[in-house]
Rosetta silent file (secondary structure, phi, psi, omega in degrees, C-alpha in Angstrom):
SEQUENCE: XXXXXXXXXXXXXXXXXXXXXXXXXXXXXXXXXXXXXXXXXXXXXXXXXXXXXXXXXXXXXXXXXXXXXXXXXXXXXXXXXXXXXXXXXXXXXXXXXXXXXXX
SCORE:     score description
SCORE:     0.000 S_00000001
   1 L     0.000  127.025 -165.777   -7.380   16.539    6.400 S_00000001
   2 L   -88.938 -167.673  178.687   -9.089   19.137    8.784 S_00000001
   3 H   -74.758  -65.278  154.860   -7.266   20.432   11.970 S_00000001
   4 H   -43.825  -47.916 -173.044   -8.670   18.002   14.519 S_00000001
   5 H   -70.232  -32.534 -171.135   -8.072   14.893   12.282 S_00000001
   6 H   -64.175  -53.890 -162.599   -4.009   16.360   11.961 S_00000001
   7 H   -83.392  -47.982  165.909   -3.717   16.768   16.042 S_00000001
   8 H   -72.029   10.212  151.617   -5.236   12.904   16.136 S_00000001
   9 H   -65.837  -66.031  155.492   -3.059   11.674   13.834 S_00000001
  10 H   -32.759  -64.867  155.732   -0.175   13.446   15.469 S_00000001
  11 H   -42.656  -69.879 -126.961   -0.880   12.075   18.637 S_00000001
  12 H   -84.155  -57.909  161.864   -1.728    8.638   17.541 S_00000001
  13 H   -57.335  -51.227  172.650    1.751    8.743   15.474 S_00000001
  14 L   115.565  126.134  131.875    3.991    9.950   18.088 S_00000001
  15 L   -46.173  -99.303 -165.423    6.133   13.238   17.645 S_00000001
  16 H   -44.819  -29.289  166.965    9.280   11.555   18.085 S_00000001
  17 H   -57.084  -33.144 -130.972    8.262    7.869   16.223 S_00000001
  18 H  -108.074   -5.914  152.939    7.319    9.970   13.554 S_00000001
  19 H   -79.586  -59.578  176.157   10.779   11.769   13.172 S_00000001
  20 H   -17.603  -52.931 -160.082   12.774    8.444   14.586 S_00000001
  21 L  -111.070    6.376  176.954   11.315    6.662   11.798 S_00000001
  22 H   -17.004  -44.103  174.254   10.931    9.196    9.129 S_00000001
  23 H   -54.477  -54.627  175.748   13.113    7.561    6.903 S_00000001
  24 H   -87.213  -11.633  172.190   11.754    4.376    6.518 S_00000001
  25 H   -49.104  -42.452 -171.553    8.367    5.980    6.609 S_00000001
  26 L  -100.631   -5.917 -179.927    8.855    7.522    3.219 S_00000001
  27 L   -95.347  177.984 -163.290   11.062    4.514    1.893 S_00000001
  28 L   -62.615   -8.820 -176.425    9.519    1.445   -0.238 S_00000001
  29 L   -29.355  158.761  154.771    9.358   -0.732    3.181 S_00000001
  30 L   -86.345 -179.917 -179.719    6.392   -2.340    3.393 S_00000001
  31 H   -58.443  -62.284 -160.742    4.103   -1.528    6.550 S_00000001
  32 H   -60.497  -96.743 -179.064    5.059   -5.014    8.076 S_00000001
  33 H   -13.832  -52.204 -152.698    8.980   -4.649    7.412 S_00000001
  34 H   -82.372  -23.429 -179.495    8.815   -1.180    9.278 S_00000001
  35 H   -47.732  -49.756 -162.645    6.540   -2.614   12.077 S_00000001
  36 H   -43.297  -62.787 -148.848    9.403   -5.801   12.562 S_00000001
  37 H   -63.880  -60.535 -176.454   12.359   -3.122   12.553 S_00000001
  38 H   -51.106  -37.986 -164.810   10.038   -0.596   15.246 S_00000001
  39 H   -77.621  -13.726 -168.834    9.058   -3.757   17.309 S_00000001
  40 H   -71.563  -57.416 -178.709   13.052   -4.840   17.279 S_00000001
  41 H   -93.748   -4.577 -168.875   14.161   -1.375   18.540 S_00000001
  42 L  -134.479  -13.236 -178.494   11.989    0.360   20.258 S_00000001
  43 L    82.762   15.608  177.048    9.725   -2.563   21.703 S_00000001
  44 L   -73.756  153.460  177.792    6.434   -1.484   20.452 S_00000001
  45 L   -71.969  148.175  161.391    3.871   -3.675   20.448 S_00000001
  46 H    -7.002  -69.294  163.750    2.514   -5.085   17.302 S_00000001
  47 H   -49.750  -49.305 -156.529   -0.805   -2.639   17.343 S_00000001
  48 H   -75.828  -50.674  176.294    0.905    0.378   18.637 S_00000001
  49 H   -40.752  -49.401  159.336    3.481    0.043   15.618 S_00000001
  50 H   -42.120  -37.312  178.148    0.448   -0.460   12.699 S_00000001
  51 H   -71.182  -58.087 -165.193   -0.832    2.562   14.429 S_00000001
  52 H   -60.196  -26.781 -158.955    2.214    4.745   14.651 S_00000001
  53 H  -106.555  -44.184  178.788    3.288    3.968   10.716 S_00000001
  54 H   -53.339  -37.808  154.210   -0.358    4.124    9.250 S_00000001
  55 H   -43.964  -48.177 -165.718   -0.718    7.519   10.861 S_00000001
  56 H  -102.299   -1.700  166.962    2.400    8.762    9.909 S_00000001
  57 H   -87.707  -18.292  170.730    2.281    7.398    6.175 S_00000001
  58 H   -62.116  -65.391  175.959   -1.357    9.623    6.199 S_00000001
  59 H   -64.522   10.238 -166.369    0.180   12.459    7.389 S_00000001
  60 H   -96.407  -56.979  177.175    3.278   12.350    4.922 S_00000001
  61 H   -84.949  -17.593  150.245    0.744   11.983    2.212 S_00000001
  62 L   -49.854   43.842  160.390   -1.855   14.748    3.403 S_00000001
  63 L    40.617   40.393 -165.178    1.194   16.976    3.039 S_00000001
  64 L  -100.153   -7.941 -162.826    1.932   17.443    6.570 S_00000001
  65 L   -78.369  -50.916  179.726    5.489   16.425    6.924 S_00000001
  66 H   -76.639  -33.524 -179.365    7.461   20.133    7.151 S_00000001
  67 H   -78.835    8.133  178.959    4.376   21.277    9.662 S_00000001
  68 H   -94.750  -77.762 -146.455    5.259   17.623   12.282 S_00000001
  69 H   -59.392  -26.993 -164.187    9.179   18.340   11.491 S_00000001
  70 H   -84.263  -68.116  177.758    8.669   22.604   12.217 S_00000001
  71 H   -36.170  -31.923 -137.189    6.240   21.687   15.464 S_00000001
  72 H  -137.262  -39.072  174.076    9.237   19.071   16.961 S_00000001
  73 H  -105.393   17.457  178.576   11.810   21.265   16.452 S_00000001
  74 H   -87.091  -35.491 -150.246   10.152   24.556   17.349 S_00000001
  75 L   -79.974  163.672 -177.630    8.666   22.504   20.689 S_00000001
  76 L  -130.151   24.839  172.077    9.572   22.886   24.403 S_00000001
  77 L   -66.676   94.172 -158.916    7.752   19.941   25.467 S_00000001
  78 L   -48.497   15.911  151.742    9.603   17.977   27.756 S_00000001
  79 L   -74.151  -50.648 -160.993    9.197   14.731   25.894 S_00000001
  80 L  -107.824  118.911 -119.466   10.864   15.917   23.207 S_00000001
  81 L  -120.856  121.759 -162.697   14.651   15.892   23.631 S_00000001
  82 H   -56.733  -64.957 -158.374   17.477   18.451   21.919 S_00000001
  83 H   -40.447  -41.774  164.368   18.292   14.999   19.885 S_00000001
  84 H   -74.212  -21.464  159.187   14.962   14.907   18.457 S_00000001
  85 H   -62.848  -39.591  152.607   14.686   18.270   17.695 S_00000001
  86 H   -22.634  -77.144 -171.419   18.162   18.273   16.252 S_00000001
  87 H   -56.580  -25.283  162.560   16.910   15.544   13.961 S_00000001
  88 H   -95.841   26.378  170.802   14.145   17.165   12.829 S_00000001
  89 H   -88.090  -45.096 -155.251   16.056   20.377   11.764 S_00000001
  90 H   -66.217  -20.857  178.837   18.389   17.775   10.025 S_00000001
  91 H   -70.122  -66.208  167.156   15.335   16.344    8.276 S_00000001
  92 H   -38.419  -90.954 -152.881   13.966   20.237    7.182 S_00000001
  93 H   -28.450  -60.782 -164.827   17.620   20.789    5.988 S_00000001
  94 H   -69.521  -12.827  166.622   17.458   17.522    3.232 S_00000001
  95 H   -80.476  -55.083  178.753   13.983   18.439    2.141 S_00000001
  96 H   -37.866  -54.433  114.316   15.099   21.838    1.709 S_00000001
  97 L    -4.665  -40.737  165.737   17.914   20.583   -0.446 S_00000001
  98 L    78.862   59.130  140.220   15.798   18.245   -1.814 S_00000001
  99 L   -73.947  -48.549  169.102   17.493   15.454   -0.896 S_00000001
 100 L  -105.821  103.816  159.005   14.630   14.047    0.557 S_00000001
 101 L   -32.226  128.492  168.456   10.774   14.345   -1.524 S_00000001
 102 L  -146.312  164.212 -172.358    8.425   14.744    0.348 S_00000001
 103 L   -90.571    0.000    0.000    4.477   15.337   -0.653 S_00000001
């Protein structure tokens, strides 16, 4: 994955979906299951959810996952919110630990 495909991806996934849903991103859900749960809670539409979790299961496996989680809680973008940045320190910490795998 070059540099340009990584920043559309990013976008296309969402900083904050792609921490929010981190979890189930990397667990056995199916695509569908995580779409249901995202469309339940957060209101995304149908599309924008297929988009947000196929993006962010690419970047997980392109090895991309500690550079998303470092960018969101390093950022001072106002979209992104001391909660989400919290959460993606808390996310670093359990890989670090290896509590959580990652690729």
């Amino acid at each position: 994955m070059n540099n340009a495909q990584f920043e559309t991806y990013c976008k296309k996934a969402g900083l904050t979906t792609f921490v929010a849903y981190f979890e189930f991103f990397i667990s056995n859900l199916t695509n569908a299951e995580i779409r249901d749960i995202m469309m339940e809670y957060s209101n995304y539409t149908k599309d924008s959810a297929k988009t947000r979790i196929s993006k962010s299961r690419t970047l997980i496996k392109a090895g991309k996952t500690k550079t998303i989680l470092e960018r969101v809680a390093n950022s001072n973008h106002h979209t992104i919110t001391t909660e989400v940045k919290d959460a993606a320190r808390h996310i670093l910490h359990k890989i670090e630990l290896h509590i959580i795998t990652v690729p």
